[in-house]
C-alpha positions in Angstrom: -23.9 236.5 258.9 -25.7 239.6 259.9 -29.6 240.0 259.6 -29.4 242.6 257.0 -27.2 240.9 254.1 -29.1 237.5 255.2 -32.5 239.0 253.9 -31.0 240.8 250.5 -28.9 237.5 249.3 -32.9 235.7 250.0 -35.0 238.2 248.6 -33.7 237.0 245.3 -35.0 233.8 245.2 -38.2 233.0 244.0 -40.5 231.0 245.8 -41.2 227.4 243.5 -44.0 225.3 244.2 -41.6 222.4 245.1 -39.5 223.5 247.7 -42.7 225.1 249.4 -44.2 222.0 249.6 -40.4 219.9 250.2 -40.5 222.3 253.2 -44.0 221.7 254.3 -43.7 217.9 253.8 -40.4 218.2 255.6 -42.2 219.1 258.7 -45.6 217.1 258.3 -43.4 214.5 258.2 -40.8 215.1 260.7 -43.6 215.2 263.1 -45.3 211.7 261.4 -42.0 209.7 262.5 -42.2 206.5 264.9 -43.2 208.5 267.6 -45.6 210.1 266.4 -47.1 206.7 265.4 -46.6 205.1 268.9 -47.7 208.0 270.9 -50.8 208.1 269.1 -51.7 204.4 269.1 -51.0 203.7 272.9 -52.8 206.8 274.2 -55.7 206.0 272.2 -55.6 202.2 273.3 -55.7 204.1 276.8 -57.9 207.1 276.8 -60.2 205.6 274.1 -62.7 208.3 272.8 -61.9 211.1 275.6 -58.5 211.5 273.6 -60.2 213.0 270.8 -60.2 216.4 272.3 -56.8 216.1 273.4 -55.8 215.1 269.4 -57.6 218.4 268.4 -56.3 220.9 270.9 -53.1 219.3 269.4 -54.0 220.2 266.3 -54.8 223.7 266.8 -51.4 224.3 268.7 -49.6 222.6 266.6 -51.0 225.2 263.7 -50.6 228.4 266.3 -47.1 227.4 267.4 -45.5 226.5 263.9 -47.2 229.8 262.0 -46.2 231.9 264.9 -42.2 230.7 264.3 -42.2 230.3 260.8 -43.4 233.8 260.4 -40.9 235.2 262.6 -37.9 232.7 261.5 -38.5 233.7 257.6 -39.1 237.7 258.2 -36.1 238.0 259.9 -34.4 235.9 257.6 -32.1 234.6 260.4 -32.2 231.0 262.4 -34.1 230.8 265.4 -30.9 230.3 267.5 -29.6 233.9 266.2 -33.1 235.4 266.8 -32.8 234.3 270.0 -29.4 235.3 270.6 -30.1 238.4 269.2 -32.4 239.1 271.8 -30.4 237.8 274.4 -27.2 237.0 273.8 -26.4 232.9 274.7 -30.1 232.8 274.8 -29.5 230.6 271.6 -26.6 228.6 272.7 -28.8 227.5 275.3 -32.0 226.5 272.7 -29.5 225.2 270.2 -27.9 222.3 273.0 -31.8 221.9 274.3 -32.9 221.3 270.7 -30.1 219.2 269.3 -30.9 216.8 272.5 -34.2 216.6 271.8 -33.8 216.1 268.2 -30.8 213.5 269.0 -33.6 211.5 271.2 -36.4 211.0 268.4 -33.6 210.3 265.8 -32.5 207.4 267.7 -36.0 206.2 268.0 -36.3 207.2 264.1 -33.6 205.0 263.4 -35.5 202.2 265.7 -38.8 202.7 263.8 -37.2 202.0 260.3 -36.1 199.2 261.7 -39.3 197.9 263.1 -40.8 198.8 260.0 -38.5 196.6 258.2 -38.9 193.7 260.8 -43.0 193.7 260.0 -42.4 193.4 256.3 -39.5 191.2 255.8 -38.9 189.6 259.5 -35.6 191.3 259.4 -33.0 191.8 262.2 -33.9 194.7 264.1 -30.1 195.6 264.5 -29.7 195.1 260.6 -32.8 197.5 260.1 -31.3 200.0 262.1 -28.2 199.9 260.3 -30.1 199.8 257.1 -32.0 202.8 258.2 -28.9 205.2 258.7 -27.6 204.2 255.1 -30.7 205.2 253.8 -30.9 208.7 255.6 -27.1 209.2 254.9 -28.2 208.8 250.8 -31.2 210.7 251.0 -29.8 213.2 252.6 -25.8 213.4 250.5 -28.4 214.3 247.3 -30.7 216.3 249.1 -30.8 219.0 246.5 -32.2 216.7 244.2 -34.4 214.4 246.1 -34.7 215.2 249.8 -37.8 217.5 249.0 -39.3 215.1 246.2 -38.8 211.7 249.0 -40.7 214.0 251.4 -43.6 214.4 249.5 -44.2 210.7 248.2 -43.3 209.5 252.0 -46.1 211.9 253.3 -48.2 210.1 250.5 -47.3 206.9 251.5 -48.4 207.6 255.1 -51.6 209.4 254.3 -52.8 206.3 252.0 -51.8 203.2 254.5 -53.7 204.9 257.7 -56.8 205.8 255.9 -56.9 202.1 254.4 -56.5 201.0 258.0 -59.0 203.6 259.3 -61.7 202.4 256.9 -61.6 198.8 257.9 -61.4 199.2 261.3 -65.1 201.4 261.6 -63.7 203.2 263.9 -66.8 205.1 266.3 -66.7 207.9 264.7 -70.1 209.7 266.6 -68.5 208.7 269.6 -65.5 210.8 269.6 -67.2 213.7 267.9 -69.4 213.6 271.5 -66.6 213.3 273.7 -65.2 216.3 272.4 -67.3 218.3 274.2 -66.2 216.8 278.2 -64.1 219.7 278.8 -63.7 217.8 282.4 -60.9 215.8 281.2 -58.8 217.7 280.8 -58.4 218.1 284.5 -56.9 214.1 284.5 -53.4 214.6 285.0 -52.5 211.5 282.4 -54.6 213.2 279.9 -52.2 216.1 280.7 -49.3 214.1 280.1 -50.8 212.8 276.6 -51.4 216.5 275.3 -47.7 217.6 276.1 -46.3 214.3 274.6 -48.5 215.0 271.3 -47.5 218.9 270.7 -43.9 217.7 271.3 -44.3 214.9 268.6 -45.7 217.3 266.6 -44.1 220.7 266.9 -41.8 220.1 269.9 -37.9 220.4 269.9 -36.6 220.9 266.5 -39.8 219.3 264.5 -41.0 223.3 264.3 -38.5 225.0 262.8 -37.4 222.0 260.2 -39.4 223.4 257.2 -38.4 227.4 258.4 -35.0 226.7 257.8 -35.6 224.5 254.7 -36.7 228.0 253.4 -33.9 229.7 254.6 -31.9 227.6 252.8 -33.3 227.4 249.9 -32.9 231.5 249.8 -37.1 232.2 250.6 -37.0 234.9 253.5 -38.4 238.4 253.9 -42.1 240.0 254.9 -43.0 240.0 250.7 -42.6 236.2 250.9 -44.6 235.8 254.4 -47.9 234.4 252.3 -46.1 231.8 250.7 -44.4 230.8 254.2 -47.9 231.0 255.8 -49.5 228.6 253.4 -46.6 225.9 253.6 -47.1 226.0 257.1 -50.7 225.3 257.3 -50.0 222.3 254.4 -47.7 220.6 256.3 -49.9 221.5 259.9 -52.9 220.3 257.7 -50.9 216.9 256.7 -50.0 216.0 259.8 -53.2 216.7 261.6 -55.1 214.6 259.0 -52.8 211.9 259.6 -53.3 211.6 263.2 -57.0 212.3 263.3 -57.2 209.2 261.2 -54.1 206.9 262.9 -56.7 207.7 265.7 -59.6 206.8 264.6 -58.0 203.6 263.1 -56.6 202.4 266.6 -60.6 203.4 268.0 -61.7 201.3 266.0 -59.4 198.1 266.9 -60.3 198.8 270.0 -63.6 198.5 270.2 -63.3 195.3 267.6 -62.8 193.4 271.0 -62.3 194.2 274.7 -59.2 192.8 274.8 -57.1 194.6 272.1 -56.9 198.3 274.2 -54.8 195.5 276.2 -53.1 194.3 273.8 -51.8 197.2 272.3 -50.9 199.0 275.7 -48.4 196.2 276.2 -47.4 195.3 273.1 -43.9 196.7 272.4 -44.1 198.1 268.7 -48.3 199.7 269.8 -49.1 200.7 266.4 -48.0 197.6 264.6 -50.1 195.7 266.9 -53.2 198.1 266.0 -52.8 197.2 262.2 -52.5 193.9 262.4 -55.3 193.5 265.1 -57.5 195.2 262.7 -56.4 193.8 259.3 -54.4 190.7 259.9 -51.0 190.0 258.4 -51.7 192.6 255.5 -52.7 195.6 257.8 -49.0 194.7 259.8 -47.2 194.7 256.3 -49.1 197.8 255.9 -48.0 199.3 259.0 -44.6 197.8 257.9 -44.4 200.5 255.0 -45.8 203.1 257.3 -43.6 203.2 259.6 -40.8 202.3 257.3 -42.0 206.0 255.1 -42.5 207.9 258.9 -39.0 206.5 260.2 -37.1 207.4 257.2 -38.0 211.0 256.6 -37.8 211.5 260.4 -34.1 210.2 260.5 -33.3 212.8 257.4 -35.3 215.9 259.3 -34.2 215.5 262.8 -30.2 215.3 261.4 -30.6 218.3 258.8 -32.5 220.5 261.3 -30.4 219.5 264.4 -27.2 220.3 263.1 -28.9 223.4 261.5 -29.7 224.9 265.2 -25.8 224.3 265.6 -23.6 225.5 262.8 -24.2 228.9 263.2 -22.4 228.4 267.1 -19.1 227.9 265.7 -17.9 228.1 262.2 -16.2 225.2 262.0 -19.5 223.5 262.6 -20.7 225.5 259.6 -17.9 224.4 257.7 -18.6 220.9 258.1 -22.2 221.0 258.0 -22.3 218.2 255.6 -20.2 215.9 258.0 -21.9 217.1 261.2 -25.2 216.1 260.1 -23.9 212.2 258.4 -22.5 212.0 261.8 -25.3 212.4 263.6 -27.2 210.4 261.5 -24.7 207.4 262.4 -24.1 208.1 266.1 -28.4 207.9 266.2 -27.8 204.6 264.4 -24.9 203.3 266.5 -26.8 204.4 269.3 -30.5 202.3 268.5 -28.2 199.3 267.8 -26.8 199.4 271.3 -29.7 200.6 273.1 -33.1 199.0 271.6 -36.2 199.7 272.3 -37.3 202.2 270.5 -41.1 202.3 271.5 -40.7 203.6 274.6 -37.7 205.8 273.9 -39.9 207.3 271.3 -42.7 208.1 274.4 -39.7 209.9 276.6 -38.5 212.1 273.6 -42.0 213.4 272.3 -42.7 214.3 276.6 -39.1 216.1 276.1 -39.2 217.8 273.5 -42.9 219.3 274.5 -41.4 220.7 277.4 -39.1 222.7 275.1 -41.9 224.1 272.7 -42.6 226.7 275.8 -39.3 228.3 276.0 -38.7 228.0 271.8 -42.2 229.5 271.1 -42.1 232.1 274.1 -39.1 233.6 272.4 -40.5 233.8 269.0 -43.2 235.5 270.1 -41.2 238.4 271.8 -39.2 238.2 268.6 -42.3 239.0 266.3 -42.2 242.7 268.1 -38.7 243.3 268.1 -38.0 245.7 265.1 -34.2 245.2 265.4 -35.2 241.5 264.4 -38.2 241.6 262.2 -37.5 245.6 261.2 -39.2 248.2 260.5 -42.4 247.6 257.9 -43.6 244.0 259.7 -45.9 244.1 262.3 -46.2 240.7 263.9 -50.3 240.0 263.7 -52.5 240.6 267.0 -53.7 237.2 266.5 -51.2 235.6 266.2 -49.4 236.6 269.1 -52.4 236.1 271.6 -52.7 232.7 270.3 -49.4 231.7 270.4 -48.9 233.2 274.0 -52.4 230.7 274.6 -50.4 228.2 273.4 -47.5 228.8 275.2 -49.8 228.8 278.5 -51.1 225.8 278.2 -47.8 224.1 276.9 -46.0 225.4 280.0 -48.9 224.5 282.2 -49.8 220.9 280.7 -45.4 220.4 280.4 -45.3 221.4 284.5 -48.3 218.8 285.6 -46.8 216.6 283.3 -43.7 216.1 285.0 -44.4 213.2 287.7 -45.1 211.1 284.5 -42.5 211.8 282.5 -39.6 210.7 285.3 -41.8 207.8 285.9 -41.1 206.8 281.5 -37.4 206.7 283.1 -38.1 204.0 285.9 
């Protein structure tokens, strides 16, 4: 479909306070899967307090990189594989394959993390979990018009509420980390390096970014007199998100400096997070983390399928076609895949280094995209801001993804 009808068929819709936030909460909690949870918990267990300034340049990135491509994805009212096709043809057959990987990775390790979830409140069979866990995201997501933004909203809830609880009782040092945000040295340590690229790809890396854009397209919100809405769902579900692992941070500080043994502990511990609540609040704070991770897994299964499969039905129609299909497919070949595979946590670490190495390239092209009139047209201009930022970001990503490199073949040994 070309750019032109694209935008006039979405002009017509109305932006509703529900599908803004459905989109917003889609994202937030796309990024708060299983990964998102482990690579947060062990790096903290590692770094301690001189993580804190890695979690915010996360943050920040994560807030530059997403408003940058949502912005450009909904103005031009087209996918970001046909943006970037239109601005160089097979450009987006190449992002599409890099992104449907990536997303193909953490859904595996989504599926896994349901399943652990399930293990630390019932005790049950991992394998069952998993299997359990692509049922689930096959429902949600068969009566996704009625429920799939409604589920994404309570589960963000559900997340927000159980790692607070945990980050009050564990006292974390809060003065501490607030200090260390200003040793601007660190960032120099190559592992630290590693840590930041693994966090912006859990967080906005692969397809996590451009889950909530095309939620809007779909739901027929596109167009520059729109932009504002699109805007503020982006810094919701940025802000959601953020405040989530600011506190899952905190909470794991905290456990750590309960005794000088649990940074161990939860380093080696093969489900890091689950180990973190219940090192800080006993069998209740690993139920807890039970229903966390169970909320984070299942959203994260539904997100990675729908927006996955989005990057790829506009390559071929019969893709399109069979959208429905393609994406209950996937869904159970990620399920198939965790039952024959296993361990999830540290497949989980290798996707989120992944899928940051792809946030250069994605966010690179939607920045030369905001200034392409043929794409955004004539009456948007792309904000100056915006664009330095992102190209900041993009810097940094590429530079942090490059250095990072030695470590991430060494998560394959």
């Amino acid at each position: 479909m070309s750019k032109g009808s694209n935008t006039l068929n979405q002009q017509t819709a109305k932006p509703s306070r529900s599908v803004l936030f459905g989109a917003a909460f889609l994202m937030a909690t796309s990024a708060i899967g299983p990964g998102f949870l482990t690579q947060t918990s062990k790096f903290t267990a590692q770094f301690g307090t001189a993580l804190s300034l890695v979690i915010v340049l996360a943050i920040i990135m994560d807030i530059t990189a997403q408003m940058n491509i949502w912005s450009v994805v909904s103005v031009s009212g087209m996918r970001a594989q046909d943006v970037a096709n239109k601005l160089l043809p097979g450009l987006g057959v190449v992002i599409a394959i890099l992104v449907a990987i990536g997303g193909l990775a953490f859904n595996v390790g989504n599926v896994g993390g349901v399943a652990l979830g399930f293990n630390a409140m019932f005790g049950l069979n991992e394998k069952i979990g998993a299997v359990i866990a692509g049922c689930l995201g096959i429902i949600i997501f068969v009566n996704k018009k009625t429920i799939m933004d409604k589920v994404a909203t309570v589960l963000a809830a559900v997340i927000l509420l159980t790692v607070a609880t945990v980050a009050v009782i564990s006292k974390p040092p809060v003065g501490e980390a607030v200090s260390s945000l200003a040793q601007l040295g660190n960032l120099g340590n190559k592992d630290l390096l590693l840590a930041l690229t693994t966090l912006l790809g859990g967080s906005c890396g692969g397809y996590i970014a451009f889950s909530g854009a095309h939620r809007l397209l779909d739901a027929g919100i596109s167009g520059p007199e729109n932009i504002s809405h699109v805007r503020r769902s982006v810094l919701q579900g940025c802000g959601t998100s953020g405040l989530v692992r600011i506190l899952l941070f905190l909470a794991v500080l905290g456990t750590c400096a309960m005794a000088s043994g649990n940074a161990a502990t939860i380093i080696a511990a093969g489900n890091p997070a689950a180990e973190a609540f219940r090192l800080a609040a006993g069998n209740i704070g690993y139920r807890l983390f039970g229903l966390c991770l169970f909320s984070a897994g299942v959203s994260s299964v539904v997100g990675a399928a729908y927006t996955s499969v989005s990057f790829l039905k506009t390559l071929h129609p019969f893709i399109a076609k069979y959208e429905r299909q393609f994406v209950i497919g996937f869904i159970t070949f990620s399920t198939v895949m965790m039952v024959v595979l296993g361990n999830a946590a540290a497949l989980l670490i290798i996707a989120g280094a992944f899928n940051g190495l792809i946030l250069p390239v994605t966010l690179g092209v939607m920045l030369i995209a905001g200034h392409n009139k043929r794409i955004v047209g004539e009456s948007y201009h792309h904000p100056l801001w915006m664009t330095v930022l992102g190209a900041v970001v993009t810097l940094v990503a590429l530079y942090a993804g490059i250095k990072a490199v030695p470590g991430i073949m060494q998560l394959f040994q």
